[in-house]
C-alpha atoms as a printed R data frame, in Angstrom:
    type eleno elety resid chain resno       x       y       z
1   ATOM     1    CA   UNK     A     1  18.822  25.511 -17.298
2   ATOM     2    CA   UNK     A     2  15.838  23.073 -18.262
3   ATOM     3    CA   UNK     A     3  16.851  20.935 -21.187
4   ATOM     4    CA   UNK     A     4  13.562  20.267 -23.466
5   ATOM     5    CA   UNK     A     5  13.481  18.126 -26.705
6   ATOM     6    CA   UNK     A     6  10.787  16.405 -28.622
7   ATOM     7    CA   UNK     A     7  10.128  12.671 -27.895
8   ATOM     8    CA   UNK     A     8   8.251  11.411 -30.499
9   ATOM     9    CA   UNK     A     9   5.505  12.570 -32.843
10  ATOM    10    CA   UNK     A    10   3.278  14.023 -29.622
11  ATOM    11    CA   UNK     A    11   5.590  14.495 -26.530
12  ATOM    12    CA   UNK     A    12   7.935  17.135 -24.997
13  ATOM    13    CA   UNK     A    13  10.571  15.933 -22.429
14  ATOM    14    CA   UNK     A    14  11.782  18.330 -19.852
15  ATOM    15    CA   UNK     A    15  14.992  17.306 -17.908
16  ATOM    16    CA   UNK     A    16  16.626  19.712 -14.657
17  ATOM    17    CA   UNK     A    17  19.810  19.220 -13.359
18  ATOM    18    CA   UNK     A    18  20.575  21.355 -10.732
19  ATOM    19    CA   UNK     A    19  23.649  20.783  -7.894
20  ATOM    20    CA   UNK     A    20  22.519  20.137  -4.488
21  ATOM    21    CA   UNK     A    21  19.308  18.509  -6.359
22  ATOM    22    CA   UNK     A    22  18.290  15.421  -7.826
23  ATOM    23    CA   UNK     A    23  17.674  15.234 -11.869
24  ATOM    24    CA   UNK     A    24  14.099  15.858 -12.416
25  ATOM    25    CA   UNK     A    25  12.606  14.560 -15.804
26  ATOM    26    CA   UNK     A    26   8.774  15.236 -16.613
27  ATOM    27    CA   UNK     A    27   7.314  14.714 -19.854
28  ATOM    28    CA   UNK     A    28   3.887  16.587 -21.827
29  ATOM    29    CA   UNK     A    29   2.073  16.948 -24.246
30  ATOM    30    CA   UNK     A    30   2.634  20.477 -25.438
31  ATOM    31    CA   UNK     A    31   5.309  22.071 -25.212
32  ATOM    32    CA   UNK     A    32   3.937  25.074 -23.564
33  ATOM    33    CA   UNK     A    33   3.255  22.775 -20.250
34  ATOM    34    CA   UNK     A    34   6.894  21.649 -20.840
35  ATOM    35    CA   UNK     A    35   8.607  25.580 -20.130
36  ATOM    36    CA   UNK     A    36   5.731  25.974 -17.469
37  ATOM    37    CA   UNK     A    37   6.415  23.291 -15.228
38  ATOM    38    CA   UNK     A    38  10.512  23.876 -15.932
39  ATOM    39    CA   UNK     A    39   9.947  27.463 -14.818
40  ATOM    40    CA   UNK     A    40   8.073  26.550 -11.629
41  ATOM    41    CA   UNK     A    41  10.497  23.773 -10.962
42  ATOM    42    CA   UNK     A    42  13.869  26.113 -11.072
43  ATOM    43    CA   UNK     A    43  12.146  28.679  -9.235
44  ATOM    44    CA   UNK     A    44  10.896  26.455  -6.251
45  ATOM    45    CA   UNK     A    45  14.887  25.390  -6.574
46  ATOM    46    CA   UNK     A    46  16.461  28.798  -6.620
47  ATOM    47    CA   UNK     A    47  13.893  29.703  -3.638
48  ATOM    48    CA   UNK     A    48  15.367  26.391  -1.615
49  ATOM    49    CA   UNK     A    49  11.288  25.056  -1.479
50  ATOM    50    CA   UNK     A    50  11.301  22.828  -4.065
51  ATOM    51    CA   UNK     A    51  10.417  18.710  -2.972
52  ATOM    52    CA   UNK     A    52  10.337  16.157  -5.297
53  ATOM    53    CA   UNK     A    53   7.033  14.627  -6.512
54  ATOM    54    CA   UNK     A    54   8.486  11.866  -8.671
55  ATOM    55    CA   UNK     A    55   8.308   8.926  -6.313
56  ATOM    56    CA   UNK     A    56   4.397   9.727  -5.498
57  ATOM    57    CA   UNK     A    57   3.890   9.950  -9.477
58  ATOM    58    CA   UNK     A    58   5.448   6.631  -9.930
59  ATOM    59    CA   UNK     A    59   3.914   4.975  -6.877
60  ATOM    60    CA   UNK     A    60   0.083   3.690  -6.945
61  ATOM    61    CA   UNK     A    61  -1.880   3.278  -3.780
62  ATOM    62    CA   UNK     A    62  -2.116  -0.268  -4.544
63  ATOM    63    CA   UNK     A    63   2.129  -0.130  -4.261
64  ATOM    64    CA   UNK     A    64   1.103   1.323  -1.157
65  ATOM    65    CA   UNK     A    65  -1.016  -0.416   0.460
66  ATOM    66    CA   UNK     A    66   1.346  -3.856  -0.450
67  ATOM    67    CA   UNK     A    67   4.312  -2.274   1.155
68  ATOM    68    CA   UNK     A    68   2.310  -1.310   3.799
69  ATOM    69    CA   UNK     A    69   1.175  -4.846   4.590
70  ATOM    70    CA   UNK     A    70   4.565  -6.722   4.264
71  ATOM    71    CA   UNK     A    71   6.626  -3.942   5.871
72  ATOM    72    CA   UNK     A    72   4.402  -2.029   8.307
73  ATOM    73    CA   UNK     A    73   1.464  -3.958   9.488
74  ATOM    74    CA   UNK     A    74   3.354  -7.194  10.782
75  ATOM    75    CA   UNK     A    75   4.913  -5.079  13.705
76  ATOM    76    CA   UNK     A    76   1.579  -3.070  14.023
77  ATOM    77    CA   UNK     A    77  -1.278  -5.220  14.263
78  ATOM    78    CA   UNK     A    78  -2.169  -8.774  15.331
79  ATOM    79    CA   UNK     A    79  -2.587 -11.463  13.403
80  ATOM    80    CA   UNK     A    80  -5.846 -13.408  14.238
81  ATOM    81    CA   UNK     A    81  -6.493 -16.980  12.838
82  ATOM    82    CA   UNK     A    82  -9.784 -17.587  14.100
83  ATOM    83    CA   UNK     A    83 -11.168 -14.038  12.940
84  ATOM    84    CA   UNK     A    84 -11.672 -11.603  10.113
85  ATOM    85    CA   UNK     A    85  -8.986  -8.440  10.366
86  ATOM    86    CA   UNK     A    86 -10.957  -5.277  10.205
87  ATOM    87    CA   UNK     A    87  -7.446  -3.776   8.962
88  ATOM    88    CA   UNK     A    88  -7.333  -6.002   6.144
89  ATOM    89    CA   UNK     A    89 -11.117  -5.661   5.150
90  ATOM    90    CA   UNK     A    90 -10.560  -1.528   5.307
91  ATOM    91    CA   UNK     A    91  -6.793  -1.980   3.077
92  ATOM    92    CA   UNK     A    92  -9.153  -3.766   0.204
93  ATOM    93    CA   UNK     A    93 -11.576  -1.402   0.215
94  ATOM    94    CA   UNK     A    94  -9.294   1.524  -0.228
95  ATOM    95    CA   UNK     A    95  -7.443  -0.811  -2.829
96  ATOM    96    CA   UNK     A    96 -10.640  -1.686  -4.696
97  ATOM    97    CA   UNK     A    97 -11.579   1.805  -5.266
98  ATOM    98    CA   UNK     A    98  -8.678   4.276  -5.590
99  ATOM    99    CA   UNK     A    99  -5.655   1.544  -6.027
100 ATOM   100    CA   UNK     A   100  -4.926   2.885  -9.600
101 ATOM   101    CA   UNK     A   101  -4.571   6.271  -8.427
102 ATOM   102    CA   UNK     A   102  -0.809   7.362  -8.180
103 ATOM   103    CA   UNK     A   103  -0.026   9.094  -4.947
104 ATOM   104    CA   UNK     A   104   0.393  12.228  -6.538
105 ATOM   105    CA   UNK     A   105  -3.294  12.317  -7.798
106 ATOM   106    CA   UNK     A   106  -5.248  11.646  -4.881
107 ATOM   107    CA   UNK     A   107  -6.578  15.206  -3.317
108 ATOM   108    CA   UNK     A   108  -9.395  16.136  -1.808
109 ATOM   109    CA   UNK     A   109 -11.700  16.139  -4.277
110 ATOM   110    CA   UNK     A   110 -11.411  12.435  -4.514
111 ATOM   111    CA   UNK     A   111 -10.721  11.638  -1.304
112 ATOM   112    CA   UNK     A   112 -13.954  13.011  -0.178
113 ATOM   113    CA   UNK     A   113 -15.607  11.521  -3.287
114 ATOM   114    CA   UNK     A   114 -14.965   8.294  -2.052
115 ATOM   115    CA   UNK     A   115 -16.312   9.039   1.537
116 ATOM   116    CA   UNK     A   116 -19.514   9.640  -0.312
117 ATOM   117    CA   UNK     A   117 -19.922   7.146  -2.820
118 ATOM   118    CA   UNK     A   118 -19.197   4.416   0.887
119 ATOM   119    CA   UNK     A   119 -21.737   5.994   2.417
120 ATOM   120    CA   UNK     A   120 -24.306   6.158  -0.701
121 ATOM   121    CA   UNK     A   121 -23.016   2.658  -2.060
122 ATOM   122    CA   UNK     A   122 -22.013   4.019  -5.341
123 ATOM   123    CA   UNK     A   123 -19.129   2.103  -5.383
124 ATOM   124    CA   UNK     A   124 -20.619  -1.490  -6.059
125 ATOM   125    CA   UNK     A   125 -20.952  -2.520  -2.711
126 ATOM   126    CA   UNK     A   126 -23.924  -1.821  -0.332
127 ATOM   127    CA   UNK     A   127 -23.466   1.381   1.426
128 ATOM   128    CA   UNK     A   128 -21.903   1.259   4.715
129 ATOM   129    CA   UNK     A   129 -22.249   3.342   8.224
130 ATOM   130    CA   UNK     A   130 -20.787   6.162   8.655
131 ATOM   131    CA   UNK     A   131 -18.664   4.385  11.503
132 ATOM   132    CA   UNK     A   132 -17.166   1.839   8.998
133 ATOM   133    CA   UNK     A   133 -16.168   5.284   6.870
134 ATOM   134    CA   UNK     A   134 -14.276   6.844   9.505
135 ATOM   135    CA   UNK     A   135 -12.255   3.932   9.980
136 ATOM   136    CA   UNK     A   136 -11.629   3.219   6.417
137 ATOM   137    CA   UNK     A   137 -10.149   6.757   5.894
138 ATOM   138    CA   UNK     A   138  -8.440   7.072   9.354
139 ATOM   139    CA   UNK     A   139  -6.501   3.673   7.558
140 ATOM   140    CA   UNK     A   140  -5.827   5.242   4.526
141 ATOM   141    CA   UNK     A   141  -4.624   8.572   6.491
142 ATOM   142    CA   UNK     A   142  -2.220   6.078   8.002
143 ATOM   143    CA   UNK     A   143  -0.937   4.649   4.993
144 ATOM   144    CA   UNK     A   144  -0.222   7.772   3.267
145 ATOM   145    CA   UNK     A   145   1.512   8.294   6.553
146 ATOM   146    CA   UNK     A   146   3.635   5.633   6.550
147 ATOM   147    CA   UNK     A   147   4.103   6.926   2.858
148 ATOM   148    CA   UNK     A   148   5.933  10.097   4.146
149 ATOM   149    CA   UNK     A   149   7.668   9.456   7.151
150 ATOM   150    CA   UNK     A   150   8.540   5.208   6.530
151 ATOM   151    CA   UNK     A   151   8.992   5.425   2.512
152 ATOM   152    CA   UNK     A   152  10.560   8.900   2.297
153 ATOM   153    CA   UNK     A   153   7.686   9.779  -0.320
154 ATOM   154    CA   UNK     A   154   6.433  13.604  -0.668
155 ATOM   155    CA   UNK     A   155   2.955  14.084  -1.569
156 ATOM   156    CA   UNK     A   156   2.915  17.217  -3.412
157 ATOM   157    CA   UNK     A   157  -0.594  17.855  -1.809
158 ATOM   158    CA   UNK     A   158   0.123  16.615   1.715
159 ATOM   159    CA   UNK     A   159  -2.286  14.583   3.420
160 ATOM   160    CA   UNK     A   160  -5.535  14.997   1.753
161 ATOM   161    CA   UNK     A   161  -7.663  12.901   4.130
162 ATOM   162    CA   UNK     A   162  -6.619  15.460   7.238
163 ATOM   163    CA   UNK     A   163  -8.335  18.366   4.912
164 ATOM   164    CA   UNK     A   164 -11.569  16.698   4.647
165 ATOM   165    CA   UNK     A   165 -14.427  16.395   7.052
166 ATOM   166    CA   UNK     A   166 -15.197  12.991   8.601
167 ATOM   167    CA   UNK     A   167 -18.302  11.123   9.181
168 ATOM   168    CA   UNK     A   168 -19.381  10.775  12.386
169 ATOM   169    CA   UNK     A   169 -18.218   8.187  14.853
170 ATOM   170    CA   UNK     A   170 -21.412   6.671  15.211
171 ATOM   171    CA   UNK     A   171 -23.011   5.481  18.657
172 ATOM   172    CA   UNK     A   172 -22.235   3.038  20.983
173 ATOM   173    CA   UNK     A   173 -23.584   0.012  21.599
174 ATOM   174    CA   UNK     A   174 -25.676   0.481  24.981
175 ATOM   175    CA   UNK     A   175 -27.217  -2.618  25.062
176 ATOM   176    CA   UNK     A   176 -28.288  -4.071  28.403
177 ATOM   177    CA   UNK     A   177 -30.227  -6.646  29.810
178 ATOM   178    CA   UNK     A   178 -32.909  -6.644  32.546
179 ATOM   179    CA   UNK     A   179 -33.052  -8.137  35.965
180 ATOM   180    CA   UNK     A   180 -34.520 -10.757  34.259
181 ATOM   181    CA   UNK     A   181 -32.890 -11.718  31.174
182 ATOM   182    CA   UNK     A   182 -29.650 -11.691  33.581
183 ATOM   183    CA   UNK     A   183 -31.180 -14.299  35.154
184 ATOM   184    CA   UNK     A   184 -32.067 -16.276  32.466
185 ATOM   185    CA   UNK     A   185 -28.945 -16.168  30.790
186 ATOM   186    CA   UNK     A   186 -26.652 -16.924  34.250
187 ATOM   187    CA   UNK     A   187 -29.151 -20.406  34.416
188 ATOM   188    CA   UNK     A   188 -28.437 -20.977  30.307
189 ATOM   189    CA   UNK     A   189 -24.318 -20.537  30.818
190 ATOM   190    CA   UNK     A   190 -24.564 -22.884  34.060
191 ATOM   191    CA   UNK     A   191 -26.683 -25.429  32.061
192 ATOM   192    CA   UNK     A   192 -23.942 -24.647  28.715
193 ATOM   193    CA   UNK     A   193 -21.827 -28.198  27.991
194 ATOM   194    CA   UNK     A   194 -18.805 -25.960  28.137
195 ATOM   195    CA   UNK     A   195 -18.100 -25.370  31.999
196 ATOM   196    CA   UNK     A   196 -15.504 -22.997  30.979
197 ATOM   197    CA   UNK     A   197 -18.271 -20.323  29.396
198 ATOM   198    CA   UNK     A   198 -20.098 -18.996  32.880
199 ATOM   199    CA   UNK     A   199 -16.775 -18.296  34.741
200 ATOM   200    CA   UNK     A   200 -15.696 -16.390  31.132
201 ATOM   201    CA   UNK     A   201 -18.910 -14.272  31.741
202 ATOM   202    CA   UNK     A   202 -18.377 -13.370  35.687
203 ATOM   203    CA   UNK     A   203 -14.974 -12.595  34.961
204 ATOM   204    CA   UNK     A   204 -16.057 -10.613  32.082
205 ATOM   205    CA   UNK     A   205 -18.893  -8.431  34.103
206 ATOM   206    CA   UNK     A   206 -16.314  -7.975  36.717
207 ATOM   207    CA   UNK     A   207 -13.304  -7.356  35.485
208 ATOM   208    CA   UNK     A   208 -13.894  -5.144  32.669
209 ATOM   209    CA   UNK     A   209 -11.526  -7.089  30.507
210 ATOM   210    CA   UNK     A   210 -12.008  -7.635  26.433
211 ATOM   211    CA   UNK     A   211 -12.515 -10.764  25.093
212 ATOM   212    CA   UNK     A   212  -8.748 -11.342  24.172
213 ATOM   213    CA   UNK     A   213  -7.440 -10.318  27.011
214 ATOM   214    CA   UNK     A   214  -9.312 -13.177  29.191
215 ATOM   215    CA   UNK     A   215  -8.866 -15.785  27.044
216 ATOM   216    CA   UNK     A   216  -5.097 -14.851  27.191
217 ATOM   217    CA   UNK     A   217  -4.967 -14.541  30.976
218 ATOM   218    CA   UNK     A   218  -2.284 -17.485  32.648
219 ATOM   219    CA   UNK     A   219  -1.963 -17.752  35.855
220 ATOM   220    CA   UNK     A   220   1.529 -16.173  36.044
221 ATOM   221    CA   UNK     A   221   0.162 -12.814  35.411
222 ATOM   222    CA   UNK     A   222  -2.999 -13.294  38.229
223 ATOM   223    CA   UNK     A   223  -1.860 -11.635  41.619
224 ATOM   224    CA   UNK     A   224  -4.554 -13.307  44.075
225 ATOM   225    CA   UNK     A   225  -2.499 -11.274  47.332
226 ATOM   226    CA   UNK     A   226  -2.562  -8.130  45.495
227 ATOM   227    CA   UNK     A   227  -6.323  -8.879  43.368
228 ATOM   228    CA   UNK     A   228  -4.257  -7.868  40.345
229 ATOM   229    CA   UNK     A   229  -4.247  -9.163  37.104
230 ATOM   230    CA   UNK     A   230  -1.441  -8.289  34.887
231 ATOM   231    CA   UNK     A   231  -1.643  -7.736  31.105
232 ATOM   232    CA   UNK     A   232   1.393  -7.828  29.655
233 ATOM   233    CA   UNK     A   233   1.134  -9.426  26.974
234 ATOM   234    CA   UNK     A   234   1.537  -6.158  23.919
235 ATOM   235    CA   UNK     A   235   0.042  -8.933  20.967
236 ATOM   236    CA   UNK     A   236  -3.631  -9.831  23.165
237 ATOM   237    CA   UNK     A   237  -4.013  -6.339  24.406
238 ATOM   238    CA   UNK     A   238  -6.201  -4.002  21.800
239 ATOM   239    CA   UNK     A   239  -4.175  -0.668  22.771
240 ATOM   240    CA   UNK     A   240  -1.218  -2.395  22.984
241 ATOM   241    CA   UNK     A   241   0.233  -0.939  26.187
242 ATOM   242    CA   UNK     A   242   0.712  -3.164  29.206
243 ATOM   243    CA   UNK     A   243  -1.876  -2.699  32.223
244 ATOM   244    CA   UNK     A   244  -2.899  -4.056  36.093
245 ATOM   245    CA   UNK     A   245  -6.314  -4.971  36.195
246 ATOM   246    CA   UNK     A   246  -7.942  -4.570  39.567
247 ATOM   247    CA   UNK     A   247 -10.001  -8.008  40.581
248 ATOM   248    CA   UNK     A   248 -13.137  -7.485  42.836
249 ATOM   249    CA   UNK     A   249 -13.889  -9.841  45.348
250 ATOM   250    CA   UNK     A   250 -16.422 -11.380  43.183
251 ATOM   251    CA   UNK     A   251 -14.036 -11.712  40.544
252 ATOM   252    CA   UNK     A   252 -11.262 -13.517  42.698
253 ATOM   253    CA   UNK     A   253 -13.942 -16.096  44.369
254 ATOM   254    CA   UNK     A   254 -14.521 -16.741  40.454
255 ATOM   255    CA   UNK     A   255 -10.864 -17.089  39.873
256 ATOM   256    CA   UNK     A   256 -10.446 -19.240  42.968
257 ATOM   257    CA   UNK     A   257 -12.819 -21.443  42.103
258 ATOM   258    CA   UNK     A   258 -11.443 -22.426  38.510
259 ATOM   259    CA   UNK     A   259  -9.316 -25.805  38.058
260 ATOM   260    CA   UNK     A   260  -5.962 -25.122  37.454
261 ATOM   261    CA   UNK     A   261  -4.752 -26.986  33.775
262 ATOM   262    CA   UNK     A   262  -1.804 -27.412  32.550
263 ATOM   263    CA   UNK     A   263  -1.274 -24.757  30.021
264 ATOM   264    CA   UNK     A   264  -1.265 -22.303  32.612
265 ATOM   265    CA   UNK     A   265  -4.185 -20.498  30.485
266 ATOM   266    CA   UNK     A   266  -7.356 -19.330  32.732
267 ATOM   267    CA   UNK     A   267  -9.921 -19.943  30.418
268 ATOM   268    CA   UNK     A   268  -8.386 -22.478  28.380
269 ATOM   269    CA   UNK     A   269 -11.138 -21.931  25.765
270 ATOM   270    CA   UNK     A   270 -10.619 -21.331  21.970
271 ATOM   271    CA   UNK     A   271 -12.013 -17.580  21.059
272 ATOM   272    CA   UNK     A   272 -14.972 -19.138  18.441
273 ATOM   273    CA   UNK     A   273 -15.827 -21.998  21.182
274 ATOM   274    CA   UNK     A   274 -16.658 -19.260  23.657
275 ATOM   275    CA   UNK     A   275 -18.680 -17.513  20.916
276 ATOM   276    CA   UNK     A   276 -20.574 -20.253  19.838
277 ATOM   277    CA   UNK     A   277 -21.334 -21.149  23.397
278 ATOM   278    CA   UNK     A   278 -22.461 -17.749  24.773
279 ATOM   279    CA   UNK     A   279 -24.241 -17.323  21.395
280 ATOM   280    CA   UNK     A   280 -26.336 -20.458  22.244
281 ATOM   281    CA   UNK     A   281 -26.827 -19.432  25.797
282 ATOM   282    CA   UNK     A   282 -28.556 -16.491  24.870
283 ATOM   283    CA   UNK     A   283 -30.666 -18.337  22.098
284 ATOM   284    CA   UNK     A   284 -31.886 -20.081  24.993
285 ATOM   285    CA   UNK     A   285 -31.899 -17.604  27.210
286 ATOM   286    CA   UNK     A   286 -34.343 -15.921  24.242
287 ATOM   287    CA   UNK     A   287 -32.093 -12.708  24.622
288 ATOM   288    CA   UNK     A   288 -31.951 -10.541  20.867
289 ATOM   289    CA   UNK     A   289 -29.110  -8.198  20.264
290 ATOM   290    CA   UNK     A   290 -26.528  -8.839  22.363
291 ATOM   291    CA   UNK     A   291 -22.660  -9.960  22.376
292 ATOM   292    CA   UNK     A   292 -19.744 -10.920  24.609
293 ATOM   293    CA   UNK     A   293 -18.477  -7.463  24.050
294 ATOM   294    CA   UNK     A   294 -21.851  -5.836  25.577
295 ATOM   295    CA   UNK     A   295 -20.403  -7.893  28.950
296 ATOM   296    CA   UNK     A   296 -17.808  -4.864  29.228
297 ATOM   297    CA   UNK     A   297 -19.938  -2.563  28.696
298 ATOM   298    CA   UNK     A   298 -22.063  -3.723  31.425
299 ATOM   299    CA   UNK     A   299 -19.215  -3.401  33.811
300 ATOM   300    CA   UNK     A   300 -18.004  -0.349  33.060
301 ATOM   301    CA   UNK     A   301 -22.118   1.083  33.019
302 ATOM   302    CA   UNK     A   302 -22.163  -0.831  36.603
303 ATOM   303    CA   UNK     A   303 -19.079   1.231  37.923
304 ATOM   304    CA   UNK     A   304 -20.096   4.476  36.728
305 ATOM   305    CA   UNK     A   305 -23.165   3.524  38.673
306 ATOM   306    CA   UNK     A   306 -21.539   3.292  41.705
307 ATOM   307    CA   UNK     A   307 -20.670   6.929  41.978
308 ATOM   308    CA   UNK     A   308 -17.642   6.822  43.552
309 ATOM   309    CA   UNK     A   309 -15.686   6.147  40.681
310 ATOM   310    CA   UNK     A   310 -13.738   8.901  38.820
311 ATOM   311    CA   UNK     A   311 -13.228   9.082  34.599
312 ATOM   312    CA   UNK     A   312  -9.692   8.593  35.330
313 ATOM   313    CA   UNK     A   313 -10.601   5.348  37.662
314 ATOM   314    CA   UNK     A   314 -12.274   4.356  35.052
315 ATOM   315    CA   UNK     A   315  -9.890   4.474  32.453
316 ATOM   316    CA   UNK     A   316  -7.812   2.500  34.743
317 ATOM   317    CA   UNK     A   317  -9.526  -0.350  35.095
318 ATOM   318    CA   UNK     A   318 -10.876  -0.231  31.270
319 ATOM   319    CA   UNK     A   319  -7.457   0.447  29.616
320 ATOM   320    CA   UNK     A   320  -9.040   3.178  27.059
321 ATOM   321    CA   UNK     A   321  -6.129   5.094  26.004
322 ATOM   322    CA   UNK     A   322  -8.528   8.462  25.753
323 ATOM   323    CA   UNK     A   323 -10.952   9.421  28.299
324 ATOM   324    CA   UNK     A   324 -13.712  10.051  25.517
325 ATOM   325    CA   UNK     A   325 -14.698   6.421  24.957
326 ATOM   326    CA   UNK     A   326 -15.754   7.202  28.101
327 ATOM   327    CA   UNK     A   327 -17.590  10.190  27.766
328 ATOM   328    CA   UNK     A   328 -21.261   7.998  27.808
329 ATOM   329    CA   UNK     A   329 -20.538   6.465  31.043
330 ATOM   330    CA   UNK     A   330 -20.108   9.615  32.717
331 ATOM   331    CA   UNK     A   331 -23.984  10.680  32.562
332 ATOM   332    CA   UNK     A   332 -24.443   7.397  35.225
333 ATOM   333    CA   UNK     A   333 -22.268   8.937  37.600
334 ATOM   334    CA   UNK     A   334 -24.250  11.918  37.609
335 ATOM   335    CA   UNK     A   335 -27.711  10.613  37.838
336 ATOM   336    CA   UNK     A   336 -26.394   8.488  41.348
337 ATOM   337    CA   UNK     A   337 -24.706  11.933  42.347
338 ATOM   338    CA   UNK     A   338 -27.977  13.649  42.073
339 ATOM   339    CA   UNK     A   339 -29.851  10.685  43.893
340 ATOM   340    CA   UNK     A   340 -27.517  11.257  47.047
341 ATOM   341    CA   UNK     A   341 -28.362  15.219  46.744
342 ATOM   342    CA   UNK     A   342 -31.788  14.254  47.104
């Protein structure tokens, strides 16, 4: 049996103890809520479906989210000293708007509230693409995750996030130069100070490799007999799952060509050098809107191209862990397919 006794001039206290079940202790204003939520509690006991809500009532999202960071995303994500973490920037966020909530109060309702108010910048911030909205609710689905199956908290409502519709994924970048501005920016990165920035650029066009991942690249892992290149290195790799990189001929003259230095790195290049460098290249080069990151893009688009290269291929020489990243590059195959057909 619930016990139930006044505390104070305004408050009821309700207190279960039931064997096989922690003590649950709620307190109300009236005591009328008091018997109600006693009832529903021995009955959800006496039916064997009763889970506790007490830790999500006690627990913020701004407990959370610090747990979350000191226990969880140490072994999870790398940690970048010469970049902003998008991981970080998406935790605040979620901290700056709904950190006072406890667990136990965040549904739907507000959930998708907050989607909204991103997206119309009603939140005291500029609003942001729908893109950056996914992401930042994708995170917080992964917190509340790591809620339930790493803290051992219930949320009496489940996951709200899963129960609400998402903003789109947005577009990707397709951004990609002429005949021409290729040219222009191969003489810029040949005339660049920093002779390590035009083999970073060849290597990136034909090797399909991130950013990270080059700049990462020793020696050791570079199989010039086999043209492999092996990633195995979990912390520089964005998926995080080890991978062989197939090296072109082009790419191994490249490779072949570099001076070997005594840190065993590649590109012995510091990730904002290269930046600034290719940034100024294309200054000079008079090339608008594009990045190092377009460079993969570019090889994967010229691959596709090729026609003789399957989804799965590609995959393998990209390292996407889901074959619809690659879902735009497939539309290239198709148009050199129906080229041959004549």
């Amino acid at each position: 049996m619930a016990t139930i006794r006044k505390k104070g001039d305004y408050q009821w206290h309700v207190q279960i103890r039931r064997k096989g079940y922690p003590s649950q202790t709620k307190t109300f204003m009236y005591r009328e809520d008091a018997e109600k939520w006693a009832r529903s509690t021995e009955r959800d006991m006496d039916a064997g479906m009763f889970t506790s809500a007490g830790d999500a009532e006690r627990n913020t999202l701004h407990d959370l989210i610090k747990a979350f960071k000191s226990e969880f995303a140490p072994k999870h994500y790398r940690v970048r000293t010469d970049e902003k973490e998008a991981w970080r920037f998406q935790l605040a966020r979620l901290d700056e708007a709904l950190g006072d909530y406890s667990l136990a109060a965040l549904d739907q309702k507000l959930i998708a509230g907050y989607r909204d108010k991103r997206l119309t910048g009603d939140l005291k911030r500029p609003p942001v693409s729908e893109s950056t909205v996914r992401k930042e609710l994708y995170m917080l689905s992964k917190v509340l995750g790591f809620a339930q199956t790493e803290k051992g908290i219930t949320l009496p409502r489940g996951n709200p996030v899963e129960k609400i519709r998402k903003p789109s994924d947005g577009k990707g970048r397709e951004r990609r130069l002429s005949t021409e501005e290729w040219q222009a920016l191969e003489k810029e990165c040949q005339a660049s100070r920093n002779p390590w920035l035009w083999p970073a650029v060849q290597l990136a066009v034909e090797t399909a490799m991130r950013q990270g991942e080059l700049l990462s690249l020793t020696w050791m892992q570079v199989d010039i007999k086999r043209h492999l290149a092996l990633l195995t290195d979990t912390e520089k790799i964005k998926n995080e799952e080890p991978r062989a990189v197939p090296l072109s001929s082009a790419a191994l003259a490249v490779l072949k060509a570099l001076p070997r230095t005594v840190s065993g790195v590649v590109l012995p290049v510091e990730r904002l050098t290269l930046y600034h460098a290719f940034r100024y290249a294309c200054n000079r080069a008079n090339i608008k809107n594009f990045t190092f990151h377009d460079l993969r893009h570019e090889a994967l688009s010229r691959l596709a191209e090729r026609g003789d290269f399957s989804v799965l291929e590609l995959a393998a020489v990209s390292g996407h862990k889901t074959l619809q990243m690659l879902k735009r590059y497939t539309h290239l195959q198709t148009e050199k397919l129906a080229r041959k057909l004549g």
